[in-house]
N, C-alpha and C positions, 0 to 999 in steps of 0.2 A: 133221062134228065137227071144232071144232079142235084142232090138235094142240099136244103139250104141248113144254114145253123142251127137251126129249128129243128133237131129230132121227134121225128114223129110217128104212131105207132106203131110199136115192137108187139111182142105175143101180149104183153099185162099188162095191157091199158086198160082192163078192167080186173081181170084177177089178182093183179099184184098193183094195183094203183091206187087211189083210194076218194072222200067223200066231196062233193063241195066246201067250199068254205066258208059261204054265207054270205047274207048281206053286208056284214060287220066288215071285210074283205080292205084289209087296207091295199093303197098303191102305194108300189116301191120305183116312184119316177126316179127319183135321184139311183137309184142301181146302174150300172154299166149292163148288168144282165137283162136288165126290164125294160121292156117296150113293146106296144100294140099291144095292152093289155095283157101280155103274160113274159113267163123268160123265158133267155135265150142260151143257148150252147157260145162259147167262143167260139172265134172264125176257124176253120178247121179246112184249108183248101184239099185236103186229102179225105174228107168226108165220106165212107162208102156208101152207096144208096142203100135203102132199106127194099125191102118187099112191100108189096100193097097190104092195107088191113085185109082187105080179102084172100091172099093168098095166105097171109097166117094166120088166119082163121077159118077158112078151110083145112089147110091141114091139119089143123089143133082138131077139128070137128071128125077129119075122114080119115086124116092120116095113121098110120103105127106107129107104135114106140115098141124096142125091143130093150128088153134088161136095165131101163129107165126106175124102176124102183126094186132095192134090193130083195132078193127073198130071204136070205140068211141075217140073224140080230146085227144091226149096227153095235157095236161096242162101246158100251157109255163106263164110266168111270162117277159113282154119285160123289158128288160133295158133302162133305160132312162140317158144318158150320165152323166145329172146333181146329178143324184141318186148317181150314180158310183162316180162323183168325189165329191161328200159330205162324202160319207165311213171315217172313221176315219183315218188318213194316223201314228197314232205311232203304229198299229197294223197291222194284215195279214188278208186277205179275200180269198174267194176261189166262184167263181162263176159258175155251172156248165152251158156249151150251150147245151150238148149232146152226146152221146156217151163216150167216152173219152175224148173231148174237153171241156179244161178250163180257164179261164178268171181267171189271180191272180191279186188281187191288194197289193204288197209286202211294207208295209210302204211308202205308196206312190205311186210306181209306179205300171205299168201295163206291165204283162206277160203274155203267153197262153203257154197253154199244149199241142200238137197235133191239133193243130187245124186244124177242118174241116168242113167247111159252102158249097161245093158242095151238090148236092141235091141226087146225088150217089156217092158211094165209089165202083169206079168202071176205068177201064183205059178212057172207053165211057160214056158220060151222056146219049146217050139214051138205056140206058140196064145196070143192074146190081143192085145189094139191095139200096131202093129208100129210103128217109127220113119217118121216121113217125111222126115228126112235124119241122118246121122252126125255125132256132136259134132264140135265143131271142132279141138278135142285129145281124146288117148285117156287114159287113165288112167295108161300109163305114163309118158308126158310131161308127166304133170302137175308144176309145181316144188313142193316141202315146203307140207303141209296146213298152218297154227298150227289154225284151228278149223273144225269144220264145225257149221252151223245147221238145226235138223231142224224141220218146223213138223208136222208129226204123221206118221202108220203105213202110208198109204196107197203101194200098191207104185207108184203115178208121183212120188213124195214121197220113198219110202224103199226102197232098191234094196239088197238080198241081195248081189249080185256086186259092186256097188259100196261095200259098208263092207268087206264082206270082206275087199276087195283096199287098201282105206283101213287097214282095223282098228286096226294098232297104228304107222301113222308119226305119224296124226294126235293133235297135242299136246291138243286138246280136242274134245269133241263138248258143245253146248247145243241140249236139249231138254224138251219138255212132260216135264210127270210121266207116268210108267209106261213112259216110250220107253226109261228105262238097260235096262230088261229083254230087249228087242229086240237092242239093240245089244251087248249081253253076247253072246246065245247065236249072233250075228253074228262072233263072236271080239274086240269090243272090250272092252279092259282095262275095270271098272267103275269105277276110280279115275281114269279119263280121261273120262267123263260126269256133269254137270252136269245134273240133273235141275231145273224151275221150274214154279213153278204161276205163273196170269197173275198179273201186276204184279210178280212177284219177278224180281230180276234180279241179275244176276254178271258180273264183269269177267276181262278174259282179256290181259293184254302189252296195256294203255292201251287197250284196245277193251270197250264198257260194252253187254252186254247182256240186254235187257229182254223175258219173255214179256207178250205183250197177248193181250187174247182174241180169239175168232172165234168164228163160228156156224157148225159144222158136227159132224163125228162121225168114228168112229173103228174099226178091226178089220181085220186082214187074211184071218178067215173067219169063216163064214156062225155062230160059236160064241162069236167074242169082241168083240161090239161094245161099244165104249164105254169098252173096258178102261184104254186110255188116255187121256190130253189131248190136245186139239188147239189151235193157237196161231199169233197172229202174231208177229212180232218188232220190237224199236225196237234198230237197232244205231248208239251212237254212236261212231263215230274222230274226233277232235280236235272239233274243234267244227261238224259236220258230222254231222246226223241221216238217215238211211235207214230207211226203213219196209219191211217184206215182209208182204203180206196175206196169205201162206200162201193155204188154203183157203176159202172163208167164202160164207154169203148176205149178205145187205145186215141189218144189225139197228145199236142205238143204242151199240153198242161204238167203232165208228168214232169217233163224236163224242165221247167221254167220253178215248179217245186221242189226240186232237186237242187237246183242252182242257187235257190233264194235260202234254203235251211242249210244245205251244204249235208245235207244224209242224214240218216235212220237206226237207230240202232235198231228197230224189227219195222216190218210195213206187214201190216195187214191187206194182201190182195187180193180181189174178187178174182176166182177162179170156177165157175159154174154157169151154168144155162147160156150158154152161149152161142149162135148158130147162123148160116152163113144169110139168110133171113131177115136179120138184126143185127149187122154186124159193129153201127155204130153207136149202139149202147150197151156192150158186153163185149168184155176181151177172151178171143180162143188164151189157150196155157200160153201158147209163143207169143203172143202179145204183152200178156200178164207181164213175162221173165224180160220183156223187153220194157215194161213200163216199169216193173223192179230197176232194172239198170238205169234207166232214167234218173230215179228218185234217189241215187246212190246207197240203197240201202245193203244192211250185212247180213239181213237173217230174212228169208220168203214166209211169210208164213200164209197158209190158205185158207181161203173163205170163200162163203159162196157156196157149199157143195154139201154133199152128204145128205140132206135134210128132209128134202122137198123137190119132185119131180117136177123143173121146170122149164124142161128143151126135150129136146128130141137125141141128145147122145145119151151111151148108158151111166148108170151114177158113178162110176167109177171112173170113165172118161179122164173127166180132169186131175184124179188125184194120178192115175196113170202117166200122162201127161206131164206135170208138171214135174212127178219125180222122176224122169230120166232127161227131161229138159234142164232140171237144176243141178242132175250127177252132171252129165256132159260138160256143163259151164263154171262147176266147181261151185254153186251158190250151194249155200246152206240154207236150208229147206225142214220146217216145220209142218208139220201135218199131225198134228196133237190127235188124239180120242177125246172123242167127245167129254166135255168133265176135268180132263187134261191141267193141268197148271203148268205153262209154261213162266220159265222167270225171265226175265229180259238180260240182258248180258251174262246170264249164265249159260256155260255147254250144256250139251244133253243129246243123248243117243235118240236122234231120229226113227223110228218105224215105218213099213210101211202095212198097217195095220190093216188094210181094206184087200190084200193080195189072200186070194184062197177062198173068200167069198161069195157068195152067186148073187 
């Protein structure tokens, strides 16, 4: 049978998903996304069916994994405050810490993407997929938030000890509908949360942005799926567009964001945990490079990976993948070290730093 717009679950509908949201719980009837009490994926006639919860959960439970967490150091590059704030302030930086966590420096100021400095993505620290290196800076080093960007609820997405400890310096939080709720009972002020359904968008100190959709799903327990949205982002600083694919499978949203900005000068795309299991809420690499070309973008850069053991390929998988997928097609392809400063329309010799590794 196929499955309906409703994506439903994938392996981390409790490891990487996250709490209820309370009574307080508003409804988002007026959304195109909202209805019968939770959201919805856009119409997707190409939808792949998913697996039962029981088949991936049994093999989460009995299955192997082989070469899924690295045993030699990930290579981290530390940030040193004074580095960061010498960066050029008329341009855009993008600085990868891990996973989908990102450190922007926007003309100046300083944003994050997801950010998650816990040592698991998980409701407990002592159980759930652990780090496989340490951000490059800690939280207390971090210099002054202006905004942080949330692309939906899931705990490698959305970290507890990390808003927490964020809560109230940062001047803005932007995110999906139902996330202000989250982020409230987290200790952030509600008057500092920006809530968007896709295509609405808000500006923050010259920085313009825009939720886009995705295809995927939402809930940090096994009680409140769906509760909220889930979303990419289009963030422009001066006349310089950046994309974040957040979460997503491959469906026709890509191209319809594509069409609407007219391209990217970098896209951040998810490239990780991906499996044939779930295939409509995570894109394999061929997907990624095809949702890349969708989005008309000029520079791939990768997320999603490295981090945290969350499929069953080994960790190197995707970064494997995606660079001979992007030599072949002539895309230019970023694959930073962790710590990394990448600047945005500036060259820069690509590596492939993960080769030689075990």
């Amino acid at each position: 049978m196929r499955w309906k717009s409703r994506v439903r679950i994938p392996w981390n509908s409790t490891v990487a998903g996250c709490g209820a949201a309370g009574s307080g719980e508003t409804r988002y009837d007026s959304s195109p996304q909202f209805r019968d009490g939770g959201f919805h994926n856009m119409a997707n006639p190409d939808l792949p069916q998913q697996a039962s919860a029981w088949r991936i959960w049994s093999r989460f439970i009995v299955g192997s994994k082989v070469d899924s967490v690295p045993v030699d150091a990930i290579p981290v590059r530390a940030l040193e405050r004074s580095a960061l704030d010498a960066l050029d302030t008329n341009t855009n930086h993008i600085v990868r810490l891990g996973h989908s966590s990102h450190l922007l420096k926007l003309r100046g100021k300083y944003w994050l993407i997801d950010p998650v400095f816990s040592e698991r993505v998980s409701p407990v620290q002592w159980a759930g997929p652990k780090r496989f290196h340490k951000p490059p800076i800690t939280l207390e080093q971090l210099p002054p938030i202006e905004g942080v960007i949330l692309s939906h609820d899931h705990y490698d997405h959305l970290d507890l000890a990390t808003i927490e400890y964020l809560s109230k310096g940062v001047k803005r939080y932007f995110v999906p509908l139902g996330v202000r709720t989250r982020l409230v009972v987290m200790g952030v002020p509600a008057e500092r949360v920006t809530e968007l359904d896709w295509w609405q968008d808000s500006e923050h100190d010259g920085v313009k942005l825009t939720a886009t959709p995705a295809q995927h799903f939402s809930g940090r327990t096994l009680g409140d799926r769906d509760r909220t949205l889930w979303a990419s982002w289009v963030v422009q600083s001066g006349d310089q567009r950046i994309f974040y694919s957040g979460d997503s499978g491959y469906f026709p949203g890509f191209k319809q964001i594509g069409e609407r900005f007219g391209g990217f000068d970098i896209a951040l795309m998810e490239n990780g945990a991906y499996d044939a299991m779930w295939p409509a809420v995570h894109m394999t690499p061929e997907q990624s490079v095809q949702a890349f070309e969708d989005l008309r973008g000029k520079v791939f850069f990768s997320v999603h990976n490295s981090t945290f053991d969350l499929a069953f390929h080994t960790w190197h998988d995707p970064l494997d993948r995606i660079a001979d997928l992007t030599a072949a097609k002539k895309i230019e392809l970023a694959t930073p070290v962790i710590g990394e400063v990448v600047t945005v329309g500036q060259a820069r010799t690509n590596t492939r730093w993960w080769q030689g590794l075990r």
